[in-house]
N, C-alpha and C positions, 0 to 999 in steps of 0.2 A: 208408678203410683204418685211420683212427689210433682211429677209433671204434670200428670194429672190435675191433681187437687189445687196446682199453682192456679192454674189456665182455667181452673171453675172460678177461685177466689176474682181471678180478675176479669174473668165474663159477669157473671154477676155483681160488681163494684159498676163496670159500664152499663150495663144492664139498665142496672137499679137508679145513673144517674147520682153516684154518691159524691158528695162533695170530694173525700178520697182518694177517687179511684186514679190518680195517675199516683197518689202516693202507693196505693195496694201495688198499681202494675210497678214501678218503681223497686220496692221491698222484695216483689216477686221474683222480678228480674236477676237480681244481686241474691236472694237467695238459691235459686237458682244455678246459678254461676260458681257459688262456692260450693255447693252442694256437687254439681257434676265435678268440680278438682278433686273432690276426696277420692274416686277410683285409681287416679291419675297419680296420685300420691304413695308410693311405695313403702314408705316410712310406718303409716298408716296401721298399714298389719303386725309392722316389726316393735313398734315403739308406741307403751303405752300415751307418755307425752304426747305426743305429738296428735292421736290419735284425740285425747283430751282436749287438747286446744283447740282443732278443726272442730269435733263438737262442739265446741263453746263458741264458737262464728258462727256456726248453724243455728243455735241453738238462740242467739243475741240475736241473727235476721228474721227467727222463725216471730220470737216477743212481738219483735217490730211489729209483723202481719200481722199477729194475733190482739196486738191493739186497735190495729187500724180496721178491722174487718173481724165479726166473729169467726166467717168459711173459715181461718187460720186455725180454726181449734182440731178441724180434721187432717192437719197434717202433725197431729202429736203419735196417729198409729204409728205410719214407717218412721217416724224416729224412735218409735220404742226398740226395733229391731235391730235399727244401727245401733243404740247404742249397747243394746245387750250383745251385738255381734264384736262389736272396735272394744268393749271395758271389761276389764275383770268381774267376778261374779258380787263385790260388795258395788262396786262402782258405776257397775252397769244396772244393778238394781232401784242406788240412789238416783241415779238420772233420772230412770222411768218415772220412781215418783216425784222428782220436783216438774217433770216434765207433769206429769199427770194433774198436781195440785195447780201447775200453770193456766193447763190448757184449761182447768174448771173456775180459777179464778178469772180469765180472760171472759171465756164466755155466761159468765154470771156478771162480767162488767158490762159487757153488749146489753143483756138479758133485763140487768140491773134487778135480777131477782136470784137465787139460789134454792133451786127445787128439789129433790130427789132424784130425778129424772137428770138435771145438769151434772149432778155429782157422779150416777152410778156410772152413767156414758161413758167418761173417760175410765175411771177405775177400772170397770169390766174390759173394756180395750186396753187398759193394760196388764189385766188379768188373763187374757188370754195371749197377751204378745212374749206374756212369761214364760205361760204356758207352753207356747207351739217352739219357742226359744230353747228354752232349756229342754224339750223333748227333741231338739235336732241337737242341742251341747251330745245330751246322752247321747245319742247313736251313732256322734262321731266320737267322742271316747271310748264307745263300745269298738268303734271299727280299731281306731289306734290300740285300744288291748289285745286285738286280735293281731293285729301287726305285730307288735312286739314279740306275742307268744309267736309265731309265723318268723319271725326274724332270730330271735334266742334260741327255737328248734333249730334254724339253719345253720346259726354260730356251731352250736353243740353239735350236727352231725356232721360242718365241715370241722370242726376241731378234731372229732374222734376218725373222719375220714385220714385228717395229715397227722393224725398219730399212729394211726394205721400204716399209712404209707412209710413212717419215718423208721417206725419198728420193720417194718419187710424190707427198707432199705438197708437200713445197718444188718439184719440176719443177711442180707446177699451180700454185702460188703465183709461181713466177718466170714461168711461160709466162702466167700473167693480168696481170702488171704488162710486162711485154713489149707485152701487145698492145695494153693500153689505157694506154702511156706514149709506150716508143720508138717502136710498131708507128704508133701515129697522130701523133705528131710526124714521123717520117718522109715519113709520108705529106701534112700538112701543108705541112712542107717542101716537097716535090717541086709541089705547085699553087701553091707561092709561085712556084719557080722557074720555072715556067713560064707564070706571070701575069709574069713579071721578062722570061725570052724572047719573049712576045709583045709586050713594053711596044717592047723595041729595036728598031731603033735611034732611034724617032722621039720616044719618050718616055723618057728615060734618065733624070729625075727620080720617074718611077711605078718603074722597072722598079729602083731603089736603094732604095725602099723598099720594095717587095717582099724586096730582098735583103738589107736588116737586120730586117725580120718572120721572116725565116729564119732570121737568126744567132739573132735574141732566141730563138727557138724549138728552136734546136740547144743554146743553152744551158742552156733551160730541162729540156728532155731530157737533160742531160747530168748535169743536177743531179739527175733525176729518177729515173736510173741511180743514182747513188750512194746515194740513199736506198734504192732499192728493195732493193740487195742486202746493206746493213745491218737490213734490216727497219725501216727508219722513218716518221714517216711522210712524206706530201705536202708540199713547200713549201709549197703554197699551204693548207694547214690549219695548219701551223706558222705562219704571219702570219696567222692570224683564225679566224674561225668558217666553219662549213659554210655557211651561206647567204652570205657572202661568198665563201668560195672558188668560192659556183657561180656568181655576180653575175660575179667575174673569169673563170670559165668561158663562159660565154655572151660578154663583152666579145670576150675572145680569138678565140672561133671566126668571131663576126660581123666579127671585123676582118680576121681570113684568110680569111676568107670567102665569097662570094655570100651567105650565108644570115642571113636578120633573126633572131636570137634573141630571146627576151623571158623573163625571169626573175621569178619572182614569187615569195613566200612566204606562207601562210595559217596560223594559229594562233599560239599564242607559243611562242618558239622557245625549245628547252632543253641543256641538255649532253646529249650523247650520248656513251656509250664511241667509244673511239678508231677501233674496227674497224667499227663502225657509218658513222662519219662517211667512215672509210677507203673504205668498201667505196660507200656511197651516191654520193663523187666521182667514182670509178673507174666505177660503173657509168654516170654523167651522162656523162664523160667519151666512154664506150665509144658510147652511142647518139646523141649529136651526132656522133662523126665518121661512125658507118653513116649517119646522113640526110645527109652532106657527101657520103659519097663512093658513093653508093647512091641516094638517096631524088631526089637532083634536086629537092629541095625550094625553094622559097622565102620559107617562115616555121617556123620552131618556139619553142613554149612549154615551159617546163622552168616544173614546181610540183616546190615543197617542201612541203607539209601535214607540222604538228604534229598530233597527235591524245594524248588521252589516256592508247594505251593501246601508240602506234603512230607508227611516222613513214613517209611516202608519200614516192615522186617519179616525177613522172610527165614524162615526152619526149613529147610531141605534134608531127608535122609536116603541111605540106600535101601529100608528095612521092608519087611514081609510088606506092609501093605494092608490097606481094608478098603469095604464099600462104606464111603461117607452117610449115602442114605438109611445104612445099617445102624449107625449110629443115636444111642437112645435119644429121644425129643426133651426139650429142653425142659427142667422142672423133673424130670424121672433118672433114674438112675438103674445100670443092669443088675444081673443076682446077687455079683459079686462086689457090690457096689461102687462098679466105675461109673464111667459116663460123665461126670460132671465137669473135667479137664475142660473139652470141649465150648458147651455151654454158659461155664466164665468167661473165657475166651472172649466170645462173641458176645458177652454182656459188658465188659470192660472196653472193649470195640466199640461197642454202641454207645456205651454213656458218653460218648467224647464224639459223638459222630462221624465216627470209623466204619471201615468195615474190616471183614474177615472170612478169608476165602480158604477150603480147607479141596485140595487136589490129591488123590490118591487110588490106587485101585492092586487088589492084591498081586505082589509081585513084581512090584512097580514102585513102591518105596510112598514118601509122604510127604507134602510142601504145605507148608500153612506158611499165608499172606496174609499180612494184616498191614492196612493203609490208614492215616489219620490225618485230618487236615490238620495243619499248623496257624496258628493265629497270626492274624499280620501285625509286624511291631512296626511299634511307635516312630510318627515320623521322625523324633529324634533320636530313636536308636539307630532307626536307616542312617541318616545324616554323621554317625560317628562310625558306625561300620562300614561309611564309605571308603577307599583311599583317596 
């Protein structure tokens, strides 16, 4: 439109033969010129200034025309919009009208008369540029409300989604240190006591030690409690390394027992993150007490394999045996409320992107594998653990 109305003003100035007309094509030209930089100008939208000042260049070369030719009064519509579009709503209103009382003073100077007819022209063209102005303001503040509501729903249900998740996280994190702390120290307990009840009355020196292998073991569950619900780790990894803490694992179970344990390590052994080592105890932990309290076993082997790339451990027993696929699905549990040994297992496996592979068949005893990558260290930990 501004191109428009330029290219009329100055057909009409040659047209008409006006003494002017290379001054109109002149003014045109140059306003023109600044006019098309304002899209060009990024600042524009971001900064009121700036925004200001480029109108007032405009605004200085439009005068020009408007002296030199009345045509110049029809380019005060599309300035009404730029500036209600580029200035705040007091600023953008001022414009319009100094613009408006311009454009009627300019063309009452051509006119050299002041009608009704000269005044309402421009007023009403800026009465309506107000008008269709401020009815697109609204309907993009209407959309941006709508946004927002659209945006704060999504905050709110991703909030209450990762609070959701964060609570089922911690219930599986407390209900796997449950099973494979107090769940089998309890259970411990209770074959102590009742190697203690059958010892009496005839052997009251078996059946006392049985009944401080319980204490020692309520204590140690007790301690084992209060780390777990700080999130810390293992006693028994806080006094040493992982292959030690399984070495005292195996001791332990052999000694509450019926069951021969044997422990053994293969490779050289290295740091592990915490939740690595966390998670490989718990899981040893978890499948010595199923061969205690399940396998009816009478020997198992627990390996630790280093590997390169990777660290093993493997549960071996001689005991009865079962069909794996028999085994409840993960989230359920049987009458008697087992089943969930298992299915931590393979959760603790997985958060660390392991796996765990459970081999058995009645009569044939029970191997659970469990594989976990290792993180590669730091080149300069390479570089000091070289010779």
């Amino acid at each position: 439109m501004v191109a428009a109305l330029l290219a009329l003003a100055c057909v009409r100035a040659i047209a008409d033969h006006a003494p002017s007309a290379p001054a109109v094509t002149a003014a045109a030209a140059a306003l023109f010129a600044v006019y098309v930089t304002g899209p060009r100008l990024p600042r524009l939208r971001s900064s009121t200034g700036a925004a200001a000042l480029w109108l007032s260049a405009v605004a200085l070369l439009w005068l020009v025309l408007l002296v030199l030719t009345p045509d110049g009064v029809w380019l005060a519509f599309p300035l009404f919009f730029v500036q209600l579009h580029l200035l705040p709503l007091r600023g953008g209103l001022a414009a319009v009208a100094a613009t408006t009382a311009a454009a009627i003073a300019g063309f009452g100077l051509h006119t050299h008369t002041l009608s009704l007819g000269t005044v309402l022209g421009p007023a009403l063209g800026a009465a309506v540029a107000v008008v269709l102005g401020y009815e697109a303001l609204y309907r993009e503040s209407e959309q941006r409300r709508r946004l927002i509501e659209e945006l704060t729903a999504a905050r709110s249900e991703l909030a209450a989604a990762e609070h959701a998740a964060g609570v089922l996280a911690e219930r599986e994190r407390l209900a796997r240190e449950i099973h494979d702390t107090l769940a089998q120290g309890l259970s411990s307990i209770q074959l102590l006591l009742r190697a203690a009840e059958r010892a009496l009355p005839r052997q009251p020196g078996t059946a006392l030690g049985h009944v401080r292998q319980a204490r020692t073991t309520a204590a140690g569950n007790l301690a084992e409690a209060r780390r777990f619900v700080r999130a810390l780790s293992p006693p028994d990894l806080e006094a040493g390394s992982l292959p030690a803490a399984l070495e005292r694992l195996c001791a332990t179970t052999a000694r509450t027992s019926p069951l021969a344990v044997h422990c053994q390590v293969s490779g050289t052994p290295t740091a592990l993150p915490t939740t690595h080592e966390v998670a490989l105890l718990r899981i040893a932990q978890s499948a010595l007490a199923n061969t205690v309290r399940h396998a009816g076993a009478g020997r198992a082997e627990l390996t630790l394999s280093y590997m390169d790339t990777e660290v093993a451990l493997d549960v071996v027993d001689d005991g009865a045996g079962f069909v794996p696929a028999e085994v409840p699905a993960p989230g359920s549990v049987a009458a008697d409320g087992t089943g969930f040994g298992l299915a931590a297992m393979r959760a603790r496996a997985r958060a660390l992107q392991g796996t765990l592979v459970v081999e058995s068949a009645p009569g044939e005893g029970t191997a659970v594998a469990v594989t976990l990558p290792t993180p590669a260290a730091p080149p300069d930990a390479a570089q000091e653990a070289a010779p």
